[in-house]
N, C-alpha and C positions, 0 to 999 in steps of 0.2 A: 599951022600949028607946029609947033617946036616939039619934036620928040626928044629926050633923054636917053640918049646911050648907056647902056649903064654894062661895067665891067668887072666882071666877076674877079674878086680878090683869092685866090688861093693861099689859104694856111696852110702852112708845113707842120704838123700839129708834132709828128715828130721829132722833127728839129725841135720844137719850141720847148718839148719834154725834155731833150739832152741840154739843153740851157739851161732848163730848170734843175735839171740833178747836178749841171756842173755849179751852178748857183751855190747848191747847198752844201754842196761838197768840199766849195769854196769858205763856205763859212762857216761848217762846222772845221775845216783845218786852223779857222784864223782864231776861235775860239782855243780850238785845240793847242796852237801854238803859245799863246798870251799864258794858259793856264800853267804851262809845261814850263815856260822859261821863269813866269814868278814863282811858282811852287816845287819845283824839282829838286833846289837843294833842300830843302823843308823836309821831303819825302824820302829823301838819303837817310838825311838825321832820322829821322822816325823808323826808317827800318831797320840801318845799323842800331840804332842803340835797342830797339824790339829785338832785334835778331841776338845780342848779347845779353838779354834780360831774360831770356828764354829760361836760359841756361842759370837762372839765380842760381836753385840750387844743390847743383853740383860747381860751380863757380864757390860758394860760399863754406860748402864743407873742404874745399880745400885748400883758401886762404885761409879760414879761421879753423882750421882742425883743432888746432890746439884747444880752443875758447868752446865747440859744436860737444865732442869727446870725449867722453872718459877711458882710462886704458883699464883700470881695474874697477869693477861693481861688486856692491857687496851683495848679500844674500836679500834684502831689503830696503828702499830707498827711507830716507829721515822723513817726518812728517812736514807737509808745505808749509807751516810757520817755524820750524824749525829753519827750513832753508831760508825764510824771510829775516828771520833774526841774524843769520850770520851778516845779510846783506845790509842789514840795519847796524852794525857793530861797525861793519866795515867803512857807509856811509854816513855817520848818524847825523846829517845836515841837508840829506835829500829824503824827498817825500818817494815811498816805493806804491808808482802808480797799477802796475800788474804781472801776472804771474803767467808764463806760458808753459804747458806740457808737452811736448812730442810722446810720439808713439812706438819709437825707437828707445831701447833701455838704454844703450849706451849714449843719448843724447844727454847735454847739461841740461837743468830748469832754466831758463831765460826770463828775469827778474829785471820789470825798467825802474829806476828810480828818477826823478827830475828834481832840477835845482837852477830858479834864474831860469826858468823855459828850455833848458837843454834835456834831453832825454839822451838819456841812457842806458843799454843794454849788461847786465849782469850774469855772468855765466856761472852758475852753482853746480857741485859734483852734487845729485844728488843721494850718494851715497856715506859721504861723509862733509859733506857741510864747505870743504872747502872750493873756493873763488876761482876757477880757471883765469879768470878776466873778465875786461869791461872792451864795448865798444859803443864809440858813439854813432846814434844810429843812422845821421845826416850825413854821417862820413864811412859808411857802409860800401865796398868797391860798385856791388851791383846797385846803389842805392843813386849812384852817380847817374847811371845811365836812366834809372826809371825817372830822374829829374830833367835829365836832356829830353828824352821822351813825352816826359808829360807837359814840360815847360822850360824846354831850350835850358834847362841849367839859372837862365835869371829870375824864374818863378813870377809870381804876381799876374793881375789877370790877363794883361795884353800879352803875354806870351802865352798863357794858357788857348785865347783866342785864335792867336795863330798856328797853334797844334790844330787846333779843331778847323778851320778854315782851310789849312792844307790838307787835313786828312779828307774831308768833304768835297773841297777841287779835283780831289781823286778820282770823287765820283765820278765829275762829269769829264774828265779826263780818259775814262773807260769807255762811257759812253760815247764820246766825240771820237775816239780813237778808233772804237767797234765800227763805226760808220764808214770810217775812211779805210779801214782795214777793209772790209764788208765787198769779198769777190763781187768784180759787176757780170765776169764771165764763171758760170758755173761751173768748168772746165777747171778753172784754174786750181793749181795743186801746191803748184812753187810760188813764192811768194805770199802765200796765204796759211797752208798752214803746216808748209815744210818751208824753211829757209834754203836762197838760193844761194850756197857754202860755191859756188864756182865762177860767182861773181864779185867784181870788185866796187871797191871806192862806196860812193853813197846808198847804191843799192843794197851791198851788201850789208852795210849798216843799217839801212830800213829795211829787212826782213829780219836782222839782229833785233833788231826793237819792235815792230810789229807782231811777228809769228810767237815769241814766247808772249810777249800781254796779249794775244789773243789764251795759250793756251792759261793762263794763268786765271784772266782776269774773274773767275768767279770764286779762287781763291782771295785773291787781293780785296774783290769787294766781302765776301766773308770777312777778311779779318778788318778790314776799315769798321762794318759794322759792328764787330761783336767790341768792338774798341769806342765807340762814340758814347755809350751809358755814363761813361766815365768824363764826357767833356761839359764844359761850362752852359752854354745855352742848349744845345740838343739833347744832354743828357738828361734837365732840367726837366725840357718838354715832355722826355720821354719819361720821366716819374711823375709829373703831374700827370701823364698819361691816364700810367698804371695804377695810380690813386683814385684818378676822379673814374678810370672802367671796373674799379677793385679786383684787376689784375697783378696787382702790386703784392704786398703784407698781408694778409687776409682780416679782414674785419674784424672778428672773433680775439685777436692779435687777447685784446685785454679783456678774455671773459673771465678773466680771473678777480676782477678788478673793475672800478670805473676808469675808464678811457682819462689820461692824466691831461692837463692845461699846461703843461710845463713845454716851453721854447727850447727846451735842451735835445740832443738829437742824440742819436746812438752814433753820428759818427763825431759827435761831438767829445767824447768820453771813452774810446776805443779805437784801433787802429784795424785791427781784426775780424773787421763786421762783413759779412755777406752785403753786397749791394742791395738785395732786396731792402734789408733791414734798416740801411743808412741814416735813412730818414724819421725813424721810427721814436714819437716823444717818448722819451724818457719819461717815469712815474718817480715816484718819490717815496721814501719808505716811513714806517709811521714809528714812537718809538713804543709808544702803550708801555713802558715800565721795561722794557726786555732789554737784555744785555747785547751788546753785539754779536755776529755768530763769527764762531772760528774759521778758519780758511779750510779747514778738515771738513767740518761741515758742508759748505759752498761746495767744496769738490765730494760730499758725498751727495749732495743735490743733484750736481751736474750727469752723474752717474746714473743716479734713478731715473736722471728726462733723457738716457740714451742719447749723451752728447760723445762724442769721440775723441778719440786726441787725431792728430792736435788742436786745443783749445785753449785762449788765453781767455783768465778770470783777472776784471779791472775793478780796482778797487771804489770802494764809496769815493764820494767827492763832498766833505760836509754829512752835515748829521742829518739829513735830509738823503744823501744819497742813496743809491744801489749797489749792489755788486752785478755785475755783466758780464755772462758769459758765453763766449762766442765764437765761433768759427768758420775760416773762409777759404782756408789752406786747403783744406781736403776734398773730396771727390766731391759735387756740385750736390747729388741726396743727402750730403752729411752735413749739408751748413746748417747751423741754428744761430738763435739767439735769445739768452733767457737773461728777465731784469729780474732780480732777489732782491726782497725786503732785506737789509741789514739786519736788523733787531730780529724778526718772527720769521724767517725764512720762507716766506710765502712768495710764490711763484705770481708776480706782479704782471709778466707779459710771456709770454713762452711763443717765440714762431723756427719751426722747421721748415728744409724745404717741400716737404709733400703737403705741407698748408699754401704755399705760395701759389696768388692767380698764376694765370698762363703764362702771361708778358714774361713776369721776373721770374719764371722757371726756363723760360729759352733764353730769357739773357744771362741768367745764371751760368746754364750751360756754357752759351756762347764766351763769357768769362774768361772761365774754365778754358776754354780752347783759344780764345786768343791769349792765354799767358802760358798755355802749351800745359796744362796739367788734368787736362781730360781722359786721353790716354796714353799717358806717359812720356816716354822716350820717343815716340814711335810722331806724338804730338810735336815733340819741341822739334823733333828733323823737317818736320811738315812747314814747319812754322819759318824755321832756317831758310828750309827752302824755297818758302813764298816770297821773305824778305831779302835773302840773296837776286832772286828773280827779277826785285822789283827794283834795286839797286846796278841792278845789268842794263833793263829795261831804259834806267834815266842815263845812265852813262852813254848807252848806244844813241842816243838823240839824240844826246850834246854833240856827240863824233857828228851823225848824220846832217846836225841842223850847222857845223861848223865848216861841212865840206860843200852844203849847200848856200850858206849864206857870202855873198856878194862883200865887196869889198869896202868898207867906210857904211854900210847899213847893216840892220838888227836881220832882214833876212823874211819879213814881214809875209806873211801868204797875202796875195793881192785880197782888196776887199768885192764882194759881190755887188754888180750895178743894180741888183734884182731888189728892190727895197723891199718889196711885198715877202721876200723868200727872207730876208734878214731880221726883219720885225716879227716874222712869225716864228722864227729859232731864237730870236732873244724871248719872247712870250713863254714858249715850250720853256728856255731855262730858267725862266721869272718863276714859272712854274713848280721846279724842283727848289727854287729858291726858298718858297712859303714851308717845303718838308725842312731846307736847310737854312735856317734864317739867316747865317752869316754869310751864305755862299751869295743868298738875294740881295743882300744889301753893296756884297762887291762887284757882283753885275752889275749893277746900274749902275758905279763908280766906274768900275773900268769902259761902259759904254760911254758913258758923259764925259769921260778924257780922254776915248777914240775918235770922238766924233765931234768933240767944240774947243778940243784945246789941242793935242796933239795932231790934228789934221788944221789948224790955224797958224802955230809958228812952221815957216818953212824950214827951218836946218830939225827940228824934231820931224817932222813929214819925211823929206829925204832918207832920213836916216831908218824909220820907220818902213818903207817902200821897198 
């Protein structure tokens, strides 16, 4: 009878665990790396031109002093069609689409008129009627950067997309980053989250860049976040959110009223609208015999529903229209927004913020503090200093990844042989993908050209390695 020897196999189960965490360590760097080198300059521009919008305005009272200003007030300001009429004399070939108030006396009334889709700013004393000036408001100095900001300056939607795609790679840029940052000895103190200031060359460069986005990064993800309401797809999702959980507008929006059928939107007809509101249809005013109401009126409306300045009132659109008034400038309790019958002054839709679900009262907020106007000065240096931070943060990579990268190749962190460990951190990011739709759909592009085109031609491989 034949016996079987049989010899016991010894797993090193330890070993097997440090393979496994170099594995992942491995691939979240290579993630980490791919995301850094496409999206880093993207992330510059978004914080430099954030970081100088901060500041609209005190930036704006002091280029346009002249036009913001008045040197002498009188005992009384002229009534708002008074100041509308000068502006009508002055232009009488553009349509004066609305009227804004500040809460500052020595401010001008700011009057837009349009002609040929250009809009323009009107700056009226309103003390005596006279025009400080005009500006156009596309050609605004801070108005520059909020377009690099929101859309690289070329506008339309595939740059919009690409704002919102680098701000979202951000994400996972923190989280891949936390990982590799993420002390494996408990002990450690330098390097993690003191920088080692006595060392040189690449190191010193990777605690330059690691140790501040470690301390940083819950600021950076704040302000990524309170900044996406505003992007093209996840802003989207995040209002049909707030609509379909009626944490958005508050239901009630048109108890004044029947709920209108009307396509028209409040950010359709105003520039000044509280995000909550954005989306909110527009009603339609009836005329039943009644005259138009004066703009005295409107602004004594807006007065009795405890609207505050500043607030701009936009004019009807059509004989069918509203008057709109609305505010977004001011402290995040103060925003409203009210539609006026034209003809019978009935309050067609009225929402403040202490009507607003829950959602659009923390996005509200959040707003508010990613444009630095929640608490003041005190905000915009915060703000300064998260986006200065994060502008250090990518510079020091570049340094780090240019002293590390090899000579005639990209510097590539090697790929993990552990396929079990790399399918399961692409799944994990597929994952955040479904919260960030644009970020999902470029994982799996940048996967399928890591993996069936750029590892097939060899001089892209080399170069890559």
């Amino acid at each position: 009878m034949e016996t079987s020897l049989k010899i016991p196999i010894h797993v090193d189960k330890k070993s097997n665990s440090k393979k496994r965490r170099a594995s992942i360590y491995q691939t979240m760097w290579r993630w980490h790396f791919y995301a850094g080198i496409i999206f880093a300059p993207f992330l510059i521009i978004l914080a430099f031109s954030g970081s100088v919008y901060l500041f609209k305005p005190q930036i704006e009272s002091l280029l346009y002093h002249h036009l913001y200003y008045v040197q002498e007030k009188g005992s009384s300001p002229l009534s708002p069609s008074a100041q509308v009429a000068k502006v009508k004399e002055a232009y009488p070939n553009r349509e004066i689409t609305s009227i804004k108030y500040y809460d500052n006396p020595s401010r001008t009334t700011e009057i837009s008129v349009m002609e040929k889709g250009e809009m323009l700013s009107v700056y009226v004393n309103p003390y005596n009627g006279k025009l400080n000036g005009s500006l156009e408001n596309d050609k605004k100095f801070t108005e520059i950067f909020k377009k690099l900001h929101s859309e690289l300056i070329i506008g339309g939607t595939i740059a919009n997309r690409l704002v919102e795609l680098a701000a979202c790679w951000a994400v996972l840029l923190l989280i891949t980053g936390l990982y590799i940052w993420w002390p494996r000895n408990k002990e450690k103190i330098w390097g993690t989250i003191l920088p080692r200031f006595n060392r040189r060359g690449r190191i010193f460069w990777r605690d330059m860049h690691a140790v501040p986005a470690f301390w940083l990064s819950i600021l950076i993800l704040i302000l990524i976040a309170t900044g996406l309401p505003w992007s093209g797809v996840m802003g989207e999702g995040i209002n049909r959110l707030a609509n379909s959980t009626n944490t958005g507008y508050p239901s009630y929006a048109f108890s004044f009223g029947e709920k209108p059928e009307s396509k028209l939107l409040t950010k359709d007809i105003t520039e000044d609208v509280p995000w909550a509101a954005e989306n909110l249809p527009v009603p339609s005013s009836k005329t039943n015999g009644y005259l138009p109401l004066s703009l005295e009126d409107v602004t004594y409306i807006a007065h009795t529903q405890n609207i505050e300045k500043p607030y701009t009132i936009s004019f009807p659109q059509g004989d069918k229209g509203v008057y709109t008034v609305s505010t977004s400038d001011t402290k995040p309790n103060k925003n409203a927004t009210l539609h006026i019958d034209q003809y019978s002054g009935a309050i067609l839709s009225n929402v403040h913020y202490n009507q607003y679900g829950i959602l659009a009262k923390i996005i509200t907020v959040g707003i508010a503090l990613h444009e630095g106007r929640l608490f003041g000065l005190a905000n915009q240096m915060m703000g300064l200093f998260v986006c200065l931070g994060l502008i250090g943060i990518v510079i020091s990579s570049f340094i780090m990844w240019r002293k590390r990268k090899p000579s005639g190749k990209l510097g590539t962190p090697l790929r993990s042989n552990d396929f079990k460990v790399v399918k399961t951190i692409f799944f994990i990011m597929l994952a955040l993908g479904v919260i960030m739709p644009l970020v999902g759909i470029s994982i799996i592009i940048v996967y399928l050209l890591d993996r069936f085109i750029f590892m097939k031609i060899k001089p892209l491989r080399v170069w890559l390695s």
